[in-house]
N, C-alpha and C positions, 0 to 999 in steps of 0.2 A: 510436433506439438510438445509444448513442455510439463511436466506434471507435475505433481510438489513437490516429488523426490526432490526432479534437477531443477526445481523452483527454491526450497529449502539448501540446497546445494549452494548454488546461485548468493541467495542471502545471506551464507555460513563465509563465503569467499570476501563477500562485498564490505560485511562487517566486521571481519579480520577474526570470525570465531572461527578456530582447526577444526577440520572436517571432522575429525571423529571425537568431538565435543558434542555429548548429544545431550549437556547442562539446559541448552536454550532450545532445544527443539518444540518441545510444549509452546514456549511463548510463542515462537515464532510460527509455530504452524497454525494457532490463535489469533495471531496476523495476519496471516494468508487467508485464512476462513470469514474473516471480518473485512478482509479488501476485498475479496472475490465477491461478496454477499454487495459489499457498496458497491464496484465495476457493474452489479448484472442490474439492481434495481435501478442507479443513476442513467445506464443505457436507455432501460426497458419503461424511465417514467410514463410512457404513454400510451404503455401498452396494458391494459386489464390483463391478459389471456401469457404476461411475461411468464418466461421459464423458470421456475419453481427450483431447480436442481443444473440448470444453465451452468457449462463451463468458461472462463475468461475466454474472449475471442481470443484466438492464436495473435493476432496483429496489436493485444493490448499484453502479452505476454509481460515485457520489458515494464509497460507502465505498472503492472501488478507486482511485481517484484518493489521497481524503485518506489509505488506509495507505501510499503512493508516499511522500506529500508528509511523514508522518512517518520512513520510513526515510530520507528523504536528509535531512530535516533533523535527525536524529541527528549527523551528521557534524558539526553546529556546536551551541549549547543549547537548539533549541527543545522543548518539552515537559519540560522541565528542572524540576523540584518544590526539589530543594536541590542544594547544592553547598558544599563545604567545601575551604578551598583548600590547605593545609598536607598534611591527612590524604587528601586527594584522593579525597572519596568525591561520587559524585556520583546522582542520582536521578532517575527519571526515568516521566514522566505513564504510559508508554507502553514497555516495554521494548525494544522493536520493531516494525517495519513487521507479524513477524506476531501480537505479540499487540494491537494493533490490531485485526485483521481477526477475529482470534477472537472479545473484546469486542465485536464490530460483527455480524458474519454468523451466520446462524441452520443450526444443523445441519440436515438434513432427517433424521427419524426413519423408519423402515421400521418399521410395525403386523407 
């Protein structure tokens, strides 16, 4: 299972920040807390009795990292589909870090 060490690890590589740059660590671990927190309640919408302090499933490990890695890279144009410069509209793969995670994680459903 991965932690947010090698989860911060992970994101420090992906966004070409040097590991012992610990400039962005706050943000990013910010991010992580704000994915993790949308992964558990978007899973859990059906459940009253969801886990409170719940960790990412191990199997959405990867998806938790990469919606990090699209919310911050909003801030410059990655996932960026068009752009038009005058009228200033711009577009985008992914509207957010959390419709990412929605597109990605599977609700659990209660029979």
């Amino acid at each position: 299972m991965m932690n947010c060490a090698g989860k911060l690890k992970m994101l420090k590589s992906l966004l070409g920040i040097e590991a012992s740059d610990s400039t962005h660590d706050d943000q990013l671990k910010y991010y992580l807390d704000m994915a993790r927190e949308e992964i558990i309640n978007w899973r859990y919408v059906n459940y009253a009795d969801a886990p409170a302090e719940a960790e990412v499933p191990q199997k959405y490990n990867v998806i938790h990292v990469d919606a990090v890695v699209a919310g911050y890279n909003l801030q410059g144009g990655e996932n960026e589909l068009k752009h038009v410069e005058n009228g200033i509209t711009r577009e985008f793969n992914y509207a957010s870090m959390v419709d990412y995670i929605h597109a990605h994680v599977k609700q659990l459903v209660r029979a």
